[in-house]
C-alpha positions in Angstrom: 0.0 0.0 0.0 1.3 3.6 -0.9 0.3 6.8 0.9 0.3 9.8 -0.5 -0.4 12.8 1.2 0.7 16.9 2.0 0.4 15.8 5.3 4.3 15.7 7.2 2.5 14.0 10.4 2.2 10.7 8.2 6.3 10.7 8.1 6.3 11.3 12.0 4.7 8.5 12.6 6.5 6.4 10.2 9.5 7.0 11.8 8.1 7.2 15.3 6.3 3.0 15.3 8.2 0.6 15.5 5.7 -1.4 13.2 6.2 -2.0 9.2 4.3 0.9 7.9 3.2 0.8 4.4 5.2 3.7 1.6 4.3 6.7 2.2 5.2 9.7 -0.4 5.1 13.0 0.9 3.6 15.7 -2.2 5.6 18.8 -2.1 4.8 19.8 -5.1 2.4 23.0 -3.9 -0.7 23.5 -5.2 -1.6 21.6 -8.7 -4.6 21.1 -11.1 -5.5 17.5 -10.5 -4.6 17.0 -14.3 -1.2 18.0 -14.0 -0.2 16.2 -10.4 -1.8 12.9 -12.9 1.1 13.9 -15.1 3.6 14.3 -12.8 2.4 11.3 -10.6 2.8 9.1 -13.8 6.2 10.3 -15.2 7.3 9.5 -11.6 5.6 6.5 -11.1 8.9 4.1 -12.0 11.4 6.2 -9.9 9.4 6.9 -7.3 8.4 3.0 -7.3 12.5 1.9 -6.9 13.3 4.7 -4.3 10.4 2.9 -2.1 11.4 -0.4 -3.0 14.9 0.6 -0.9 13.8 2.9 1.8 10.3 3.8 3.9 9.5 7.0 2.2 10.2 9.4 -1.0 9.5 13.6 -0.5 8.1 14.1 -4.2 9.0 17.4 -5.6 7.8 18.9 -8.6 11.5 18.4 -10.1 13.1 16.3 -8.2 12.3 13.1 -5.5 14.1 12.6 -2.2 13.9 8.8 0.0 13.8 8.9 3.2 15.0 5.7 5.2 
């Protein structure tokens, strides 16, 4: 399961529980038209897969993505 939200309290938690969470990707992007955070969701989608294949979380920018581990 993937979470993506704005929201930073997701990632405090993550890293707070000791349990396996699920991916979580943090958007900070700002504020998009829902047609153009599709776009940018699906020219990530392959990166932003890998990066959570090898750590618990990815901070998606609007040019660039970060993991978190």
């Amino acid at each position: 399961m993937v979470i993506m939200t704005k929201d930073g309290d997701y990632l405090d938690q993550l890293f707070l529980s000791g349990t396996p969470p699920p991916w979580i990707v943090q958007l900070r992007c700002g504020n998009l038209r829902a047609s153009a955070l599709r776009t940018l969701l699906e020219r990530c989608w392959p990166d932003m897969l890998a990066l959570l294949l090898e750590s618990r979380a990815v901070l998606l920018y609007a040019d660039q993505m970060e993991a978190l581990t």
